[in-house]
C-alpha positions in Angstrom: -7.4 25.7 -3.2 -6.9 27.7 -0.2 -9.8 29.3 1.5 -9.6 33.5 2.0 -10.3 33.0 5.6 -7.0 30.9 5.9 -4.1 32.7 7.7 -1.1 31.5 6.2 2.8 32.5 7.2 4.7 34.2 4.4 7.7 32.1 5.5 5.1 28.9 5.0 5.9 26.6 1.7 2.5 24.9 0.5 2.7 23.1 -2.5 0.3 25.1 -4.7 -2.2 22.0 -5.4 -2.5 22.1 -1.7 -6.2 22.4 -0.2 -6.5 25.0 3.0 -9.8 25.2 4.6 -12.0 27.8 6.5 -10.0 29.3 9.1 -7.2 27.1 9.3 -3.9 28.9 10.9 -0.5 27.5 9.3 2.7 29.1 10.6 6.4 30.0 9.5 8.5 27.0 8.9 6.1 25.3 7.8 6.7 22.8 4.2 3.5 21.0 2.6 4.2 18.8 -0.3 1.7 17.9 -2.9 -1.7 16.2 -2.7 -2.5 17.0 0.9 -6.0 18.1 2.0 -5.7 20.4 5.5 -9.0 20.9 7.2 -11.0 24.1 8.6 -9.7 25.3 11.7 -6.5 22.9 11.4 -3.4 25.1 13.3 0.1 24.0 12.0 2.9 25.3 13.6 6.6 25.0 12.6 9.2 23.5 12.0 6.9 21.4 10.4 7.1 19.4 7.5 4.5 17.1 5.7 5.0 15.1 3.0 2.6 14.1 0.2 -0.8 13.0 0.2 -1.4 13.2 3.7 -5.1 14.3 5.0 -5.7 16.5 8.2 -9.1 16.7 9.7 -10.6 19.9 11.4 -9.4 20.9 14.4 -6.1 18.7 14.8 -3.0 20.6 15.7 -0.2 19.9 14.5 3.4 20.9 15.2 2.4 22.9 19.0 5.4 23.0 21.3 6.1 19.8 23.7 4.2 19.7 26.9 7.4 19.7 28.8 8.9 21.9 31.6 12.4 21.5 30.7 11.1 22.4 27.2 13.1 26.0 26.9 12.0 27.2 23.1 15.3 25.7 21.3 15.0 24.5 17.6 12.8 21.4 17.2 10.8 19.7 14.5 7.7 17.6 13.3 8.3 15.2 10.6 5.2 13.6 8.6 5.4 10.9 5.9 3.0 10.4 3.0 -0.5 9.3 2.6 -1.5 10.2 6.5 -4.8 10.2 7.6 -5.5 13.0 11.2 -9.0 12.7 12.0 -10.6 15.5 14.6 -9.0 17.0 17.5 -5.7 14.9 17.5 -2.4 16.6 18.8 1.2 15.9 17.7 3.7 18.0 19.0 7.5 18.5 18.2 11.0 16.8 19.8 12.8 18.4 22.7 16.7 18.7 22.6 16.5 16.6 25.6 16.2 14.2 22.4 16.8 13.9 19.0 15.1 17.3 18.6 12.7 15.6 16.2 9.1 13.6 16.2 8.2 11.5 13.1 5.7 10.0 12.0 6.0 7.6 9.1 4.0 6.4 6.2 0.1 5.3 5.8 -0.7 5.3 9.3 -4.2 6.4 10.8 -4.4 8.8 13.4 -8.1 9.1 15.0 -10.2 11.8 16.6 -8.5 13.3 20.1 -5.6 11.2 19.6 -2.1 12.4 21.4 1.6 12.2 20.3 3.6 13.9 22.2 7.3 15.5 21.6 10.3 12.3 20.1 8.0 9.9 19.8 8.6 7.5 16.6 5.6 6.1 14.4 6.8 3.7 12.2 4.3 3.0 9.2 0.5 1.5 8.9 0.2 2.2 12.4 -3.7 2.3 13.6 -4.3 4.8 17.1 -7.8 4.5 17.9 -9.9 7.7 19.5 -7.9 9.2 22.4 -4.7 6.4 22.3 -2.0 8.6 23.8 1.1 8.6 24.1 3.8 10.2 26.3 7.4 11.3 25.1 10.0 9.5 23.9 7.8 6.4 22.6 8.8 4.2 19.9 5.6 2.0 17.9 6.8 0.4 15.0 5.2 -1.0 11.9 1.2 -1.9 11.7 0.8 -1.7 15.6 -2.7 -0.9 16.6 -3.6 1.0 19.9 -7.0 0.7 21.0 -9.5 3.8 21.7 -8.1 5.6 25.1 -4.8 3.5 25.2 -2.1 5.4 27.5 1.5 4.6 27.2 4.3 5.7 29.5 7.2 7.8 28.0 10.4 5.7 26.7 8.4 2.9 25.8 8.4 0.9 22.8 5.5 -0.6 20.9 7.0 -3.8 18.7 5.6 -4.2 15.0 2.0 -5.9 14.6 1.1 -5.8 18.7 -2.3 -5.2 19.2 -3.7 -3.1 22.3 -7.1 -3.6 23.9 -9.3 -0.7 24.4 -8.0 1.6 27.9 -5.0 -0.4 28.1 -2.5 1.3 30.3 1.1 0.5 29.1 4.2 0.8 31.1 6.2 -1.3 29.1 7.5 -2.4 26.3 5.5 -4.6 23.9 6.9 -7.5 22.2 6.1 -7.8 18.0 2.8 -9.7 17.4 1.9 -9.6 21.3 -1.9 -8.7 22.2 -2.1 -6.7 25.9 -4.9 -5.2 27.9 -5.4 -4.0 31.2 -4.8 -1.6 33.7 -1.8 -2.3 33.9 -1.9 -4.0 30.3 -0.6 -7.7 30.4 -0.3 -10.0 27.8 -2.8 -12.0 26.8 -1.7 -14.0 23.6 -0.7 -13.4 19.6 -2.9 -10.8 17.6 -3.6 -13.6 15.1 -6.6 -11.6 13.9 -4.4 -8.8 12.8 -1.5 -11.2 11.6 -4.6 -13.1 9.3 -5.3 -9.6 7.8 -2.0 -9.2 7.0 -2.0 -12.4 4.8 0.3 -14.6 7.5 -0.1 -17.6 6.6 -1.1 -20.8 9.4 2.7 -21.9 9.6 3.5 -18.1 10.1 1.1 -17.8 12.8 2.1 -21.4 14.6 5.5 -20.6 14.7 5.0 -17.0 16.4 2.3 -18.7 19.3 5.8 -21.3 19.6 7.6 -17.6 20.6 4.9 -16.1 22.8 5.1 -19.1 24.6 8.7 -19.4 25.3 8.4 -16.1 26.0 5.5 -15.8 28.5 4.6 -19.5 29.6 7.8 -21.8 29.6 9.3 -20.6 32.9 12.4 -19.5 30.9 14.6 -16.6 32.1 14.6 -13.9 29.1 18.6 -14.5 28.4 17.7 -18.2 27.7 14.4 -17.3 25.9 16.0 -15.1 23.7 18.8 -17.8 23.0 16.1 -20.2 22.0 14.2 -17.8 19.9 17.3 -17.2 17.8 17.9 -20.9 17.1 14.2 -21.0 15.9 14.8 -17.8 14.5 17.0 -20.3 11.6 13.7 -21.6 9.9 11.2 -18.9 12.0 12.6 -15.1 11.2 9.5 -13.9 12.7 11.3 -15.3 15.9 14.3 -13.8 14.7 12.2 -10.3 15.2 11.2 -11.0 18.6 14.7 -12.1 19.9 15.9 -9.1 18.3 13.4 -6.6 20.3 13.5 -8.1 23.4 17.1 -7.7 23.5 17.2 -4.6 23.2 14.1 -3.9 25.7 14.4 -0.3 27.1 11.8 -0.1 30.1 11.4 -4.0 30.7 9.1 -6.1 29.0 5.5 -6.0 29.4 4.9 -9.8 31.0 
């Protein structure tokens, strides 16, 4: 299952139904649990550690030290879930101690060719990154977000579950759940009911969410009183609920 021109640490712990192709390079510190594939020319570096079922095209690399000056060589890490998919060229590095000292990314998420994420960042589960969608350090993108091809988003910002962003959409701040943006600089531009109807949402679902984006965005509300009304709608909406909840809690200010 492992190819004789793969150069594989001793220290390195590969599950032994574990594929290796041509050339790949996986270091010490390394763990690979059962079922994944890891492509020719793939360089893995550690602490890393993947879980199962997880797919890594040619040429990613995966586990590289963060692009960051203050960045010293201290202990750091590179947590992957299961059932992964890293298509060509795409880059995830690990956490600085300026952080947790740890990057993870989470279940069934799909990382496309010359994608970028960089040291802390956070990738919740089913998350889409289309070619080139970057991001900086310290992002957070939660549950079945989908970043269009060449997205860029600013360090310390957080993506909120189901938001949807448009192809070269430069991001500054932080996303509301369910909230479509594009632009440079990205603004919002309504619900991603297309990815909410895919998700089997059902119309009531859906009309109650549009009810939140526009107290939100188009009722002239301050956010304190927004989120106040969202969380008495939240009572028979907890989609609402979800959106009072992260803009709360908004780190950078809220993409408007």
């Amino acid at each position: 299952m492992i190819h004789p021109s793969a150069v594989i640490d001793p220290d390195a712990d590969l599950h032994p139904d574990v594929e290796v192709g041509p050339f790949a390079v996986i270091g010490a510190e390394v763990s690979i649990a059962r079922g994944c594939r890891i492509g020719s020319h793939v360089v893995i570096k550690g602490p890393t550690h993947i879980g199962e079922d997880n797919q890594i095209y040619q040429f990613a690399v995966v586990g590289e030290a963060p692009q960051d000056k203050k960045f010293a060589g201290e202990h750091s890490e590179l947590h992957i879930g299961e059932r992964n998919v890293i298509r060509e060229f795409a880059t995830l590095h690990r956490g600085t101690a300026q952080d947790l000292g740890v990057t993870r990314i989470g279940n069934d998420n799909l990382l496309m060719a010359y994608t970028h994420v960089a040291h802390d960042c956070h990738i919740g589960n089913h998350v889409i990154m289309a070619n080139a969608a970057s991001l900086g350090g310290h992002i957070q993108v939660d549950d079945w977000a989908i970043l269009g091809g060449f997205t860029i988003v600013h360090q310390f910002c957080r993506l909120g579950a189901h938001c949807f962003t448009s192809m070269g959409s430069v991001v500054a701040k932080d996303i509301p759940p369910f909230v479509t943006v594009s632009g440079h600089p990205a603004r919002a531009r309504g619900v991603n009911v297309e990815g909410l109807r895919r998700r089997h949402f059902d119309a009531e679902r859906i009309r109650q969410i549009r009810q939140g984006y526009r107290l939100l965005y188009r009722s002239g509300l301050l956010i304190d009183e927004a989120i106040r009304r969202l969380r008495e709608l939240a009572a028979t909406a907890p989609d609402l609920g979800l959106m009072a909840d992260f803009v709360a809690t908004r780190a950078r200010g809220l993409l408007r």
